[in-house]
N, C-alpha and C positions, 0 to 999 in steps of 0.2 A: 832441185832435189828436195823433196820433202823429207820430214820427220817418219813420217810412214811405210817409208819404205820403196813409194811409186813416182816416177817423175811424170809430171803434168806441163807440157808444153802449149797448151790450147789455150788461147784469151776465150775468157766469157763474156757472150752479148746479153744483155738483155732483151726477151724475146718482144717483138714490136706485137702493139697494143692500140686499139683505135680510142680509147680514153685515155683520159690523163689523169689521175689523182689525185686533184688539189693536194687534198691532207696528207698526202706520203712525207714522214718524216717526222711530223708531229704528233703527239700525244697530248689528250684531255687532260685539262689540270684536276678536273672535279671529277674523273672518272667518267662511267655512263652516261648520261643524261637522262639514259631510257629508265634506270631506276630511280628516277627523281621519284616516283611512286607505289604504292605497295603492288607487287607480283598482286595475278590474278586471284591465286588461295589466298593471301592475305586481307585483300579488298572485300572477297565476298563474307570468309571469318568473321571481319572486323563488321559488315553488315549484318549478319545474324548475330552475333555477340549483345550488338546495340541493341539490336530489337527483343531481344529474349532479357538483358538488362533494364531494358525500360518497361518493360511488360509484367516483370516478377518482384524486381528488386524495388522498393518505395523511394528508396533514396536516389535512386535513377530518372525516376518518374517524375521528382521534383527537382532534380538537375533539367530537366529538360522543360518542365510545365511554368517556373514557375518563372522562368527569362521571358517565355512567349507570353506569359500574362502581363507583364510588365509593360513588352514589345509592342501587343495588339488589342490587353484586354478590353479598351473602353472604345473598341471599331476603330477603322480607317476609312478617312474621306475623302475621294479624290476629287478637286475640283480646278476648275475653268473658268476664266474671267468671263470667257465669251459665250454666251446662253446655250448655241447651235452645239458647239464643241464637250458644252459641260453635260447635253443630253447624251452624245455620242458617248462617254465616258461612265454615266451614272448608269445604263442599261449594258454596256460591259460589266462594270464593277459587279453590278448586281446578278447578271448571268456566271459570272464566274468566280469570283474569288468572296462575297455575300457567304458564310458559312464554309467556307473552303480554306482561306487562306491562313486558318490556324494548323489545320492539318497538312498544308504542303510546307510550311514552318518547322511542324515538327518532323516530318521527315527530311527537310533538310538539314535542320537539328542532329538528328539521329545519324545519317549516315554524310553528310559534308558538300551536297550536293542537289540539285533540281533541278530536271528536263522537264519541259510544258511542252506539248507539240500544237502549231497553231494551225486554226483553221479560216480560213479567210475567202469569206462568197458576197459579192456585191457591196463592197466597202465595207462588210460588216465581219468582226474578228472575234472568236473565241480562242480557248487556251483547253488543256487536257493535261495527263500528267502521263509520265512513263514512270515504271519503278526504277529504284536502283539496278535493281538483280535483273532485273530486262538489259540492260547496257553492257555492252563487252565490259571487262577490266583487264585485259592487257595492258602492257607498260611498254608497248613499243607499236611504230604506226601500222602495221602489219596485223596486230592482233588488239588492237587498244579500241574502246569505246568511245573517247573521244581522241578527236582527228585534231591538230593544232596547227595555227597558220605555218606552213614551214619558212616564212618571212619574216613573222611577226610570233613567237610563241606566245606573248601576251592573249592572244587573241585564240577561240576557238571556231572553227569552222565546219564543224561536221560529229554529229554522232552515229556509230554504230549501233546497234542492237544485236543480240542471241540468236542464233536459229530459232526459229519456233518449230511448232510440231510437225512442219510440212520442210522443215531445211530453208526456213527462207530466211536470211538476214535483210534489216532495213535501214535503209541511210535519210537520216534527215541534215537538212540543212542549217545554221545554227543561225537565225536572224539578228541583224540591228538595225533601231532608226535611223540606216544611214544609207546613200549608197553602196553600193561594192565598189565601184569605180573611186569613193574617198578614203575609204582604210586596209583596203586589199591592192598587192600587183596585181600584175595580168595575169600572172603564174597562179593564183591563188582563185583568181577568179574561175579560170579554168579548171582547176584542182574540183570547184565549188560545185560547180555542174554535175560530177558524179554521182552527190547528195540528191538524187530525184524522186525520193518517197515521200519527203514532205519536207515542212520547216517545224525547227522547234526553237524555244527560250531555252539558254543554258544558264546557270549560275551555281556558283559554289564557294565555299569558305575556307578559311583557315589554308589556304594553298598557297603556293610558293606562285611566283609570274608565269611561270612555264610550265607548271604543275597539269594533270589532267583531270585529277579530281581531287574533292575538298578531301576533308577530314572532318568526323564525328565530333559533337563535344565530349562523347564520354571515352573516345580510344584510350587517351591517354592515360586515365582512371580506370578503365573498365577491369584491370587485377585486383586494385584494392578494394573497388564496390566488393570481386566478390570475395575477397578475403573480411571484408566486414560482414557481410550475408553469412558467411558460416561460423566467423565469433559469434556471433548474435544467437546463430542455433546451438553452438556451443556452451555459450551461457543460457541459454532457456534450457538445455540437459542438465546443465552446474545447480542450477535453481533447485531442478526439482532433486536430484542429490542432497543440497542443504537443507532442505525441508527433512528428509528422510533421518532417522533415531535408531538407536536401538536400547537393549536394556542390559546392563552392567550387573551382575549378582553376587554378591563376594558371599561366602559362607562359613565364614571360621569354623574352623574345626570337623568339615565333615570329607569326607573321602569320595573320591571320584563315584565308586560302586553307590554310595550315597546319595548324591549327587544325580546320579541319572536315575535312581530310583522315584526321586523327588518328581523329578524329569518326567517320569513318566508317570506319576498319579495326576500330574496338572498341577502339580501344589508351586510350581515356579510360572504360571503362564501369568502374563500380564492381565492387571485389574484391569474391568469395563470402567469406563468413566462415569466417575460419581459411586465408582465401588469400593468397598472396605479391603486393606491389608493390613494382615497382621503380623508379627513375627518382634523376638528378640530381638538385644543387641549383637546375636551371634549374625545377624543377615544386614546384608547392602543393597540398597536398587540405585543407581545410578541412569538417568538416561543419555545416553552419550551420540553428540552431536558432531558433525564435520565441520571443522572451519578452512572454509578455499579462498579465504582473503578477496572479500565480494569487491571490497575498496577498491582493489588494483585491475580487475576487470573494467570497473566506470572508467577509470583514466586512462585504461586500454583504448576502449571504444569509443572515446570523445576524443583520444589521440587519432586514433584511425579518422576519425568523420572529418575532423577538421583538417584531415591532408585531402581527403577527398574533395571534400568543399573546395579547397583554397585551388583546386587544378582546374576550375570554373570560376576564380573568384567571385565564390558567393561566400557571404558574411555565414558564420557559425549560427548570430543570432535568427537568419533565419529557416535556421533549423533547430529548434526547442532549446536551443542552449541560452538562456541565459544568465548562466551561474555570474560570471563576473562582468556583467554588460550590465550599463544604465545609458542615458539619451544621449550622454556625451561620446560616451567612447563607440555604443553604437551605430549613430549617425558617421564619425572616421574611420569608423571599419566598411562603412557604405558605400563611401567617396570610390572606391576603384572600382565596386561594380557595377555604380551608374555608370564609369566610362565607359569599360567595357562594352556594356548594353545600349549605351548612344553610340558607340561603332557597331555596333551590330546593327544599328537601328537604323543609323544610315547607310549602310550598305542593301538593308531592304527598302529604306528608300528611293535610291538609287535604282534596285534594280525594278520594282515596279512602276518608277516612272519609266523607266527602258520600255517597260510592254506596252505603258499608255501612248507612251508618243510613237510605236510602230501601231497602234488602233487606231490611232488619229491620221496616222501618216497613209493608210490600209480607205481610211474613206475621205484623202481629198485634201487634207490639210498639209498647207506650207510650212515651213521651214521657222518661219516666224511665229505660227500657231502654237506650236509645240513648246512654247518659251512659256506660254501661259499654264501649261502644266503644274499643280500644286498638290504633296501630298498631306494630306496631316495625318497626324496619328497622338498617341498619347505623350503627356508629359509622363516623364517617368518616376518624377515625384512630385508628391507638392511643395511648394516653393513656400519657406517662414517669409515671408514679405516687408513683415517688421521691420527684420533686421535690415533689410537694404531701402526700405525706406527711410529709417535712419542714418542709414550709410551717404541715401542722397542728400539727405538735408544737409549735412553737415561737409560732404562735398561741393556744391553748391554755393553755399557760403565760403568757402573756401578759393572755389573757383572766380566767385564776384572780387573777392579781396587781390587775389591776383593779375584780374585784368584789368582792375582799376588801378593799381601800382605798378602795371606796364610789364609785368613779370611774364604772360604770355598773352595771347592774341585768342580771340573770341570764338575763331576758328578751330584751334585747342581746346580749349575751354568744353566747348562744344563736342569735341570728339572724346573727352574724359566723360562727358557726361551720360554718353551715347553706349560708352562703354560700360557705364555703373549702373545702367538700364536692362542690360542683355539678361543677367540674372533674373530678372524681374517679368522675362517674356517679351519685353517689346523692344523691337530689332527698326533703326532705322537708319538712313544717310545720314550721317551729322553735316554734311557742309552745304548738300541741300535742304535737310531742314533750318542751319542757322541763316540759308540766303531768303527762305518765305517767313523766318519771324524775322526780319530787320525788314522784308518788306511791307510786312504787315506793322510793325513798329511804325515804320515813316507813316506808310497812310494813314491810322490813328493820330500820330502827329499832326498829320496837315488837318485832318477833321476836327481836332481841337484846335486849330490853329483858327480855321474858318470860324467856330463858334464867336473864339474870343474876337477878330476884326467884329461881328457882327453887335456883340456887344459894345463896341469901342462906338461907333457910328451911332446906335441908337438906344445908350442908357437910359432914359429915362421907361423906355417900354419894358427894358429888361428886367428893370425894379419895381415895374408894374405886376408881371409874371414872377418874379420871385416874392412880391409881397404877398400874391395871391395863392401862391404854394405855400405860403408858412401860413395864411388865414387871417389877414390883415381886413378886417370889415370893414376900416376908414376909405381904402382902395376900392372895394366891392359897393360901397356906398353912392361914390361919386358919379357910379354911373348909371345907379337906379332912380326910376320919376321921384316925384316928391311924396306920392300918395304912398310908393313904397316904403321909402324914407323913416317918414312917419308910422309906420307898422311893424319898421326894425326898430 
């Protein structure tokens, strides 16, 4: 008998089901996982956002401009140890990313992400670029732009694209210099297959492991840019309000009727410049100004810039502020955003070795070829060298005092040293290079070892040769005829 009134004698079955489950039972600790990324409106928002900020706004335009000059300004060189390979690689470079690759920087700057679709005909490999706004942005696999291993979410395997103007969506494949059969299951590989429109390079930033697409540098800022854009217009209207006066009349003793009598012969309008007024002590001019306390607007707007700045750490000073900056404190205010920018730096790194070693891989080269791959690109600042060459010297000597008093082993020594170099640019093995100078040490040794034997055996030739290097004529004498003798 129930509470309700009805008696219920029946057992309930659960109705039989040809699958099973797994997850029945459990619930996700983190929620979703499909919103690990911005819904579709959001993603595309935050795309036009950026671009309309970078485009309008200056202070946007140097968030964005002035990391990639840093990044890339003075070129990148990709090179090969081995001649055949480093041609393969310089007539890439130069068909593709040669004047391009600041601009697919800054659009992966701008919006967190870059698709390259590749083309590949007779071992020879180019690169292309899709937009953002070309890419589905769904947040689930159903409707998402990028496809992600369902084995491995680190990894993507597939982009979508938009309808175009004919209804046709496109699927590309998402390449790496690898096989499939080494970083894909079987499931994944077959998943991969669907992708038959082509192949593309994926890469993006600031994203979580399982994430599907980056993030902009400026989303996070993009409110206070423009709340600083309309202070700014704000105070450029305050401005000309301050500038703006009027004129103050005080006139003892006369009456209103008076007054606008005045009014109205002209006898109150303001003097031309450089003109005569006259009038008793019965009259006042006063010209009366606004004061909007200009002071607290500056400290407005250096407060605003420098939050915006700091959500890119980039330094105040470089952006015109240097009220309370000198070399010292400027240079520590530096220090985080070279990090930052050497991870960033390596992460394009990275990934344009990715593409070089799938061009290399595209016409014929092993596995082992690809090791020879090097990217260079710019320091990102120049190095005071002074100081750590002072640093070595006196490390150095430091280091001899200690291996001479058995305090550590040469092999140490060696690796302190190797490390007080890295600042300095030059990167190398320290235990390979202290085994070629101890071999080079001994052979030196033995070669002066050989001289001295040879001395020991035949003094007297040897003090013949050295008398004759210091210019000893009595030497040089002996073994001239007599006729010459006599003419020295």
């Amino acid at each position: 008998m129930s509470g309700y009134g009805f008696v219920n004698n029946k057992r309930l079955i659960e109705a039989a089901s040809t699958q099973i489950d797994e997850d029945y039972g459990w619930s996700r600790i983190t929620g979703n996982d499909y919103h690990r990324d911005l819904n579709p409106i959001q993603r595309q928002r935050a795309i036009d956002i950026s671009h309309k900020l970078w485009e309008s706004n200056f202070l946007a335009d140097r968030m964005i401009e002035l990391p990639i000059a840093y990044l890339v300004g003075e070129g990148v060189k990709v090179v090969h140890e081995n001649k055949h390979w480093q041609d393969v690689l310089t007539l890439f470079w130069k068909r593709n990313y040669d004047g391009h690759l600041k601009a697919y920087m800054r659009s992966c700057h701008l919006v967190g992400d870059l698709c390259q679709p590749v083309f590949s005909a007779n071992g020879t490999t180019n690169v292309g670029f899709i937009p953002p706004w070309v890419i589905k942005s769904g947040d689930c696999d159903e409707y998402a732009g990028v496809i992600l291993d369902p084995d491995n979410p680190v990894r993507a395997i597939g982009i979508v694209t938009n309808q175009d103007a004919f209804g046709v969506e496109r699927k590309f494949k998402v390449v790496y210099p690898f096989d499939d059969n080494e970083i894909f299951t079987q499931r994944t590989i077959q998943l991969r297959e669907q992708f038959a429109d082509g192949e593309c390079f994926y890469f993006k930033i600031k994203s979580l492991p399982n994430g599907r697409y980056g993030r902009g540098d400026l989303i996070p800022t993009a409110d206070f840019i423009t709340a600083y854009d309309d202070a700014l217009f704000s105070e450029t209207e305050r401005n000309a309000f301050m500038k703006a006066f009027f004129w103050d009349i005080e006139l003892t003793g006369k009456t209103q009727e008076e007054i606008n009598k005045m009014q109205s012969k002209g006898v109150l309008n303001p003097p031309q410049a450089g003109g005569v007024r006259a009038h008793n002590e019965s009259v006042k001019w006063n010209a009366v100004a606004p004061n909007l306390n200009q002071n607290d607007s500056v400290s407005y707007l250096r407060f605003m810039r420098n939050i915006i700045t700091s959500g890119l750490t980039l330094p105040s000073t470089w952006f015109a502020d240097g009220a309370d900056a000198n070399r010292a404190n400027s240079e520590g205010m530096s220090e985080p955003t070279f990090k930052v920018l050497t991870e960033r730096q390596e992460e394009w790194r990275r990934y344009l070795i990715q593409v070089c070693s799938f061009v290399l891989k595209q016409a014929g080269a092993s596995d082992k070829d690809l090791e020879g791959i090097r990217l260079d690109m710019p320091e990102l600042t120049a190095k005071d060298t002074s100081r750590y060459a002072a640093a070595m010297a006196q490390a150095t000597n430091a280091v001899v005092v200690q291996i001479g008093e058995g305090l550590i082993t040469r092999e140490v020594g060696a690796r302190l040293l190797a490390t007080l170099a890295l600042p300095m640019g030059v990167e190398y093995d320290a235990v390979a290079e202290l085994e070629k100078a101890q071999e080079q040490l001994k052979k030196e040794k033995e070669e002066q070892e050989l001289k001295d034997a040879s001395h020991d055996e035949n003094p007297f030739e040897q003090s013949e040769n050295d008398d004759a290097q210091n210019g000893d004529v009595s030497v040089q004498d002996s073994k001239l005829p007599n006729d010459t003798k006599e003419s020295v």
